[in-house]
C-alpha positions as a printed NumPy array, in Angstrom:
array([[  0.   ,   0.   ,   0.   ],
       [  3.041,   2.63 ,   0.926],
       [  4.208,   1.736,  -2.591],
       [  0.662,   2.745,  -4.18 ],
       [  0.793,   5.761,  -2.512],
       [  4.434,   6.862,  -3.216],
       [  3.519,   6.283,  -6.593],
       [  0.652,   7.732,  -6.597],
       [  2.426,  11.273,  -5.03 ],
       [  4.852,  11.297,  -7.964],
       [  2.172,  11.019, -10.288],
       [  0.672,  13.527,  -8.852],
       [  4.593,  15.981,  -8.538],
       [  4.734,  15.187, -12.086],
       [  1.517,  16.767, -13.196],
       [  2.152,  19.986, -10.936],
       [  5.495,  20.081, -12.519],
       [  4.119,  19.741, -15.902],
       [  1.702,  22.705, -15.065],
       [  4.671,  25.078, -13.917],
       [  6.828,  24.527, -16.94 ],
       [  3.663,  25.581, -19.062],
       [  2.62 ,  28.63 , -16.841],
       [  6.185,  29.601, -17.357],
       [  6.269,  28.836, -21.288],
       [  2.754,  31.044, -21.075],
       [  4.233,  33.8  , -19.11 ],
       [  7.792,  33.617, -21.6  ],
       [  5.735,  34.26 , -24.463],
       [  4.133,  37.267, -22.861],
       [  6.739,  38.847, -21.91 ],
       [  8.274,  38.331, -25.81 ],
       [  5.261,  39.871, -26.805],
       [  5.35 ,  42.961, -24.14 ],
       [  9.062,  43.614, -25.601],
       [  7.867,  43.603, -29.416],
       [  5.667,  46.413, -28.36 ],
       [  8.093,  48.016, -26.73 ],
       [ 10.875,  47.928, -29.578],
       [  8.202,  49.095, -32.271],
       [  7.729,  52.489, -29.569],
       [ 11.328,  53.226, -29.247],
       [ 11.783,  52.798, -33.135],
       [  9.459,  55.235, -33.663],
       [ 10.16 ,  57.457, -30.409],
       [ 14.173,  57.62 , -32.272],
       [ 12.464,  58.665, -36.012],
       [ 10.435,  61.307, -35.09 ],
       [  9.678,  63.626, -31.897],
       [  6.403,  63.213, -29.9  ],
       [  4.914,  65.554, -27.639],
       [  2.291,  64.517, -24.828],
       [  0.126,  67.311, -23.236],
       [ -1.654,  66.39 , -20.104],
       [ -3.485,  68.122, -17.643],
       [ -3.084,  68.351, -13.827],
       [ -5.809,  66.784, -11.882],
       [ -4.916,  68.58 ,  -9.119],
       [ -4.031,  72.276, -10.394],
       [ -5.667,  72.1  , -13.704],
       [ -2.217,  73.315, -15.244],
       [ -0.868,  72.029, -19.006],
       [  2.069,  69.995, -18.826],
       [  3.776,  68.791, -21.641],
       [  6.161,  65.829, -22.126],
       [  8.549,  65.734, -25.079],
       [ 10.086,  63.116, -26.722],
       [ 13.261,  63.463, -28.809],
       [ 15.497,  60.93 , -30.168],
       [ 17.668,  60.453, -32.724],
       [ 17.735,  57.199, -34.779],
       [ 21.084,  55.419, -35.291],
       [ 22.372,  54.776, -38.587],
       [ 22.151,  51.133, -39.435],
       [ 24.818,  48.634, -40.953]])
C-alpha cells in the first residue's frame, strides 16, 4: 500500500510540474510579446519627436512631455 501511494504522489509531482513549466512557457511568451511592443515604440520614439500634453488633476495646469530621439544609422 506505501508503494501505491508513493507512486501515486509522484504522479501527482509530475503533473504539478508539468503545469509550472507551461505557466512559465505562457508567461515567456508574454513577456516576448510585451518587448515587441516596446521595440516598435522606441523605433518610432528615435524617427520622429512626440509631444504629450496632459493636464493636472490637481491644479488644472498644461504639462507637456517631449520626446526626442535620434535614430542610429544602421549597418
Amino acid at each position: 500500500m506505501a508503494e501505491k501511494d508513493e507512486l501515486v504522489a509522484a504522479q501527482e509531482q509530475a503533473q504539478a510540474f508539468e503545469r509550472l513549466k507551461r505557466r512559465i512557457d505562457m508567461l515567456d511568451h508574454r513577456l516576448d510579446d510585451v518587448d515587441s511592443v516596446v521595440s516598435a515604440v522606441v523605433e518610432r520614439v528615435m524617427k520622429q519627436p512626440m509631444s504629450f500634453s496632459i493636464t493636472c488633476p490637481h491644479c488644472g495646469k498644461n504639462i507637456e512631455i517631449a520626446l526626442s530621439g535620434i535614430q542610429k544609422p544602421t549597418i
